[in-house]
C-alpha positions as a Markdown table, in Angstrom:
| # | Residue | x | y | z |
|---|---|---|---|---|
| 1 | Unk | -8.2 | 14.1 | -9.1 |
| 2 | Unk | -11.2 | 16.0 | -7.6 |
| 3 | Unk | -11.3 | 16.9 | -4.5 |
| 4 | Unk | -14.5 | 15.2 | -3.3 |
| 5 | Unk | -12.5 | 11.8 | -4.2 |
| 6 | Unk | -9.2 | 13.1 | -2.6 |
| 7 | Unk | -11.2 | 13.9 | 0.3 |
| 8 | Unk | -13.0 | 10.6 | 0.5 |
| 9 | Unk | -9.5 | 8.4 | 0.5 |
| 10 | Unk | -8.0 | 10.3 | 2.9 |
| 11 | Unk | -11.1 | 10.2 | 5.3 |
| 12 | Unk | -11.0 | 6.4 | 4.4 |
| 13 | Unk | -7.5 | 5.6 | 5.8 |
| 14 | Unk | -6.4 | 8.2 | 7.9 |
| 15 | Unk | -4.9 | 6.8 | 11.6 |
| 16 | Unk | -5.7 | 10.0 | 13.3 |
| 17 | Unk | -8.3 | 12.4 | 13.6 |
| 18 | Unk | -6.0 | 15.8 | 12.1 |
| 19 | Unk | -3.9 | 12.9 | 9.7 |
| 20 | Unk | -3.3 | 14.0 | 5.9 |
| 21 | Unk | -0.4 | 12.8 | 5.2 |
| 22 | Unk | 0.7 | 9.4 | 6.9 |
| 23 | Unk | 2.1 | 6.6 | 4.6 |
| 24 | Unk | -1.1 | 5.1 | 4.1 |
| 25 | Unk | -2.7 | 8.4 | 2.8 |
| 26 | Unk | 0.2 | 8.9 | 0.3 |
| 27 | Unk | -0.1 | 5.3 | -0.7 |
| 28 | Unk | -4.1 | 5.4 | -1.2 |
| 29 | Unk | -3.5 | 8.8 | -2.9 |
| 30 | Unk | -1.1 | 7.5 | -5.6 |
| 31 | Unk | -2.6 | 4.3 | -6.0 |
| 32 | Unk | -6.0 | 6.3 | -7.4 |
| 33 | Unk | -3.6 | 8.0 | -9.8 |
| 34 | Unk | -1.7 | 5.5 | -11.0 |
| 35 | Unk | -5.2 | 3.8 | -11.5 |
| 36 | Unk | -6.5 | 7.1 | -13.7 |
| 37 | Unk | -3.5 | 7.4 | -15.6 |
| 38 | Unk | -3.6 | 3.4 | -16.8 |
| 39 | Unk | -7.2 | 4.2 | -17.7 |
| 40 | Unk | -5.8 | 7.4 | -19.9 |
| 41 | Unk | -2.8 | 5.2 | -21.5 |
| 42 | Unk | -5.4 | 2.4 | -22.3 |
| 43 | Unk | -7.4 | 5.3 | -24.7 |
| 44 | Unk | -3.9 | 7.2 | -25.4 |
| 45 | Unk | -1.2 | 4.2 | -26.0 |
| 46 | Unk | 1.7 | 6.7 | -27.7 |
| 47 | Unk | 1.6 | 9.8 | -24.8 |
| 48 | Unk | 5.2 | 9.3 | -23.8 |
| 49 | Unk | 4.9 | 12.2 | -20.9 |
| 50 | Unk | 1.9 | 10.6 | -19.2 |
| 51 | Unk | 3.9 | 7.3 | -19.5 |
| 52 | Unk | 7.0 | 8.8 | -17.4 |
| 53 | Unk | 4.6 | 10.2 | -15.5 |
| 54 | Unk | 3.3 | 7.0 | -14.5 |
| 55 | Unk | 6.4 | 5.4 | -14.0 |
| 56 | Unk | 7.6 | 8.3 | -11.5 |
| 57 | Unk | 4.3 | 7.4 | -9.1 |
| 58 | Unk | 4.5 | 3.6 | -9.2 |
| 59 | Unk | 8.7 | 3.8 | -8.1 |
| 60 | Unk | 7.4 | 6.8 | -5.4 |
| 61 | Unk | 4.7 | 4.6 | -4.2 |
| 62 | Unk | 7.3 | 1.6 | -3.8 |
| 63 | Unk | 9.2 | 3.1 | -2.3 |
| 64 | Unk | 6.6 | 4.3 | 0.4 |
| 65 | Unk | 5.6 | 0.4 | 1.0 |
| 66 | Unk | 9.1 | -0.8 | 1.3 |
| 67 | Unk | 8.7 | 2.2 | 3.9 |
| 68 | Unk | 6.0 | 1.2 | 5.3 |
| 69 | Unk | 6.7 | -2.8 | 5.6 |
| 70 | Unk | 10.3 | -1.9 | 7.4 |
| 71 | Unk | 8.3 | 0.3 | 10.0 |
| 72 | Unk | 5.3 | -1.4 | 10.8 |
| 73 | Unk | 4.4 | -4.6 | 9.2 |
| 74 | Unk | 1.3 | -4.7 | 10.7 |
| 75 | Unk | -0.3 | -1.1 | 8.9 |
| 76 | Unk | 1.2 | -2.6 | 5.6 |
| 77 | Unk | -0.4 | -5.8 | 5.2 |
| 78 | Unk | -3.8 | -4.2 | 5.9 |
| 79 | Unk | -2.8 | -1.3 | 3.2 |
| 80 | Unk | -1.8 | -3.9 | 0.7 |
| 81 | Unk | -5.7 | -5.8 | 2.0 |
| 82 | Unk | -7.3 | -2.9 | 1.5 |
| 83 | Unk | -5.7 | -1.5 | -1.7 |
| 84 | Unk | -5.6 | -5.0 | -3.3 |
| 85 | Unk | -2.2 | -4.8 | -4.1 |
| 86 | Unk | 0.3 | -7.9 | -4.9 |
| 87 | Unk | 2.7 | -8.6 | -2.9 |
């Protein structure tokens, strides 16, 4: 991911002025590559490593909402809003 996008999603949902790596950063941050790596296994259906790959960053990013929703339900329901995630 470039860092002129990486830069933009962090400036996007950051709670704090000096914030880089809240929950909602990590979330945002994953979700973008989960998104590019679907878009790769869409043109490259048999690439087994990118597929664990994958698989790794959805179960990290659940596990930073189930996180996130124990915490603060508030901050999740407007990540899940914002991100367009189901849930």
């Amino acid at each position: 991911m470039k860092q002129e996008i990486k830069q933009k999603i962090i400036d996007e949902f950051k709670t704090h002025e000096d914030d880089t790596g809240s929950p909602e950063i990590q979330i945002a941050l994953l979700t973008r590559e989960i998104q590019d790596l679907l878009s790769h296994l869409d043109d490259h259906p048999k690439d087994v490593h990118s597929k664990r790959g994958l698989l790794k960053k959805v179960g990290e990013r659940k596990k930073l909402l189930r996180y996130l929703k124990t915490n603060n339900k508030k901050r999740y329901k407007k990540l899940i809003k914002n991100l367009g995630l189901r849930k």
